[in-house]
Backbone as numpy.savetxt, mean C-alpha at the origin, in Angstrom:
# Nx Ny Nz CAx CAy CAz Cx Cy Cz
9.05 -10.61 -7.12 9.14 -9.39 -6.35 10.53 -9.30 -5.74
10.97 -7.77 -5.49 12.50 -7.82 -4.66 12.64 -8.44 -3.85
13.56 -8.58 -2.95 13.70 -8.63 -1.45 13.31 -7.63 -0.34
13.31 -7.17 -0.05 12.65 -6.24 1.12 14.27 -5.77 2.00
14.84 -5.09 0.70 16.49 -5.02 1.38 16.51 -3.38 1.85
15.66 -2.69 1.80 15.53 -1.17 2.70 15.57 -1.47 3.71
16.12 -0.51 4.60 15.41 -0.49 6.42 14.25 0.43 6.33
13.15 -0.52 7.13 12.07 0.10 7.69 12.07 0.98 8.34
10.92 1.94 7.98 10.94 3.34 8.30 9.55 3.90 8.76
8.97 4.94 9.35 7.88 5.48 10.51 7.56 5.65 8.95
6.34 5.76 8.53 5.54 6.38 7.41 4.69 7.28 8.19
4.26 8.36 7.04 3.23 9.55 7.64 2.57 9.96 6.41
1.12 9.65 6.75 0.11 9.87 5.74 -1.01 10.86 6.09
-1.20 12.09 5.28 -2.14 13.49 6.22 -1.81 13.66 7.32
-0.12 13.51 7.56 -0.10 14.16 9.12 -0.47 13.15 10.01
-0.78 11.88 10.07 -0.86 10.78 10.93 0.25 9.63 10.24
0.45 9.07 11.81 1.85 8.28 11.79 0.90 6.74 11.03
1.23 5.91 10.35 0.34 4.44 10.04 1.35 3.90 10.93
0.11 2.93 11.57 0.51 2.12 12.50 -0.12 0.42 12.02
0.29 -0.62 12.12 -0.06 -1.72 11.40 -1.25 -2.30 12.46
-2.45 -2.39 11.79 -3.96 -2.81 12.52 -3.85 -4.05 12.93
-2.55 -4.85 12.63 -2.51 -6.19 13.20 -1.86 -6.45 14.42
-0.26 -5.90 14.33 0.38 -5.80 15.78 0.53 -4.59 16.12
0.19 -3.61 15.59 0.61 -2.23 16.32 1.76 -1.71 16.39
2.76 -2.28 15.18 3.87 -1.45 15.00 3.59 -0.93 14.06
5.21 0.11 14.15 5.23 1.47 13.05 6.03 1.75 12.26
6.80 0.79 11.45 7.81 0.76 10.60 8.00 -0.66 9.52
7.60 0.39 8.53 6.87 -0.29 7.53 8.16 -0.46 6.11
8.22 -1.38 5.41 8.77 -1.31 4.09 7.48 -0.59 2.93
8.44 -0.29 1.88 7.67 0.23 1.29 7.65 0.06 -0.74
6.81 0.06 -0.69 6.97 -0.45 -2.46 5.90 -0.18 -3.10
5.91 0.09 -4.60 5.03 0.70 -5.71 4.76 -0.52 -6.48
2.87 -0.29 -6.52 2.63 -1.38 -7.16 0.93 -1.04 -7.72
1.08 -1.64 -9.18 0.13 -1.69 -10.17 -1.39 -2.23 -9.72
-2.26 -1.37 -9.73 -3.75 -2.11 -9.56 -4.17 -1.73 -10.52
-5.56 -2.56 -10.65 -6.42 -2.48 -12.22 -7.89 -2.23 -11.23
-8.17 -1.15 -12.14 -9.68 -0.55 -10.75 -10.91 -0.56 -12.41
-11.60 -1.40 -11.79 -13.06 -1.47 -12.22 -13.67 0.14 -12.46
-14.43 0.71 -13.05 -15.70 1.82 -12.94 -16.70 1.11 -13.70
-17.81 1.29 -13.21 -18.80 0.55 -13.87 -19.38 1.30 -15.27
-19.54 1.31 -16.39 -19.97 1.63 -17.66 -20.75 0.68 -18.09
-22.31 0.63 -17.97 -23.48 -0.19 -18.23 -22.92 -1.79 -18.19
-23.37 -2.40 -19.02 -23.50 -3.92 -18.51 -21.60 -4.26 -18.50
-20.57 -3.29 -19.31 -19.35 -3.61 -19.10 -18.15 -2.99 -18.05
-17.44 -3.57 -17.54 -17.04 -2.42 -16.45 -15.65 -1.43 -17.68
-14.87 -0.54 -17.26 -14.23 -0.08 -18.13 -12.71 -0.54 -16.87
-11.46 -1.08 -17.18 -11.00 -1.12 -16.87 -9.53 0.17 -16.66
-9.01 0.49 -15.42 -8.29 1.34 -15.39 -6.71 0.91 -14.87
-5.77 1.25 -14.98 -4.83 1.13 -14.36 -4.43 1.71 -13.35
-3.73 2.21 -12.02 -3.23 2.88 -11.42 -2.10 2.48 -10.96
-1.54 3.27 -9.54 -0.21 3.09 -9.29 -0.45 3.26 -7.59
0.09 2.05 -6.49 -0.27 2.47 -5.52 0.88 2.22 -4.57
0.58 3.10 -3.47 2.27 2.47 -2.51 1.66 1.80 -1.40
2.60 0.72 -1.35 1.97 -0.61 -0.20 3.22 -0.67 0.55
2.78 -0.74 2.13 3.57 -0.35 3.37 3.32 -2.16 3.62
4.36 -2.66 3.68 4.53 -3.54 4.24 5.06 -3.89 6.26
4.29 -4.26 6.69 4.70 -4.51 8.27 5.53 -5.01 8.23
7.34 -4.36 8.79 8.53 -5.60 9.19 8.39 -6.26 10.25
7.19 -6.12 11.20 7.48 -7.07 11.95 6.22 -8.55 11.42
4.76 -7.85 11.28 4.61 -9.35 10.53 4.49 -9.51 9.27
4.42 -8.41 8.26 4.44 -8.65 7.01 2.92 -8.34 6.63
2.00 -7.92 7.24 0.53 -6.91 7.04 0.64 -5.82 5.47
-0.05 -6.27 4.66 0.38 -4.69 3.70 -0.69 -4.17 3.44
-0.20 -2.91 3.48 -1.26 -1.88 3.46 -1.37 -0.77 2.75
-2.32 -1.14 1.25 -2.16 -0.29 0.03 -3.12 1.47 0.10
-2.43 2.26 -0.49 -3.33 3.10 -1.04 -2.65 4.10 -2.50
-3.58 4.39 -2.88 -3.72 5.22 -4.15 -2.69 5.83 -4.13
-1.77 6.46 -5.31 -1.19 7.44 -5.23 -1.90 8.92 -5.62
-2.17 9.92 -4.99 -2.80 11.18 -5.50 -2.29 11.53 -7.13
């Protein structure tokens, strides 16, 4: 993985600021990254790919993924 050489920045998701659920700061790194999502299709699951952006906490390093729309 890179280095984490951006400066951290306020993120805003629907109009609310993310704030990190661990220490309660608000300036996050930020980076794009590959998940593989299950749906279930009878006894096999069908596997999917996606693409998601994960806010990393600069002050402790907390990350916090979601979907891209």
């Amino acid at each position: 993985m890179k280095p984490l050489s951006e400066e951290p920045h306020r993120i805003e998701i629907d109009g609310r600021h993310l704030q990190c659920p661990h220490c309660s700061r608000d300036h996050f790194h930020r980076r794009r990254m590959r998940v593989e999502l299950a749906s279930p299709a009878g006894m096999q699951p069908e596997w999917h790919e996606s693409i998601a952006h994960a806010f990393i906490c600069s002050h402790c390093g907390l990350i916090q993924g979601f979907l891209a729309r």
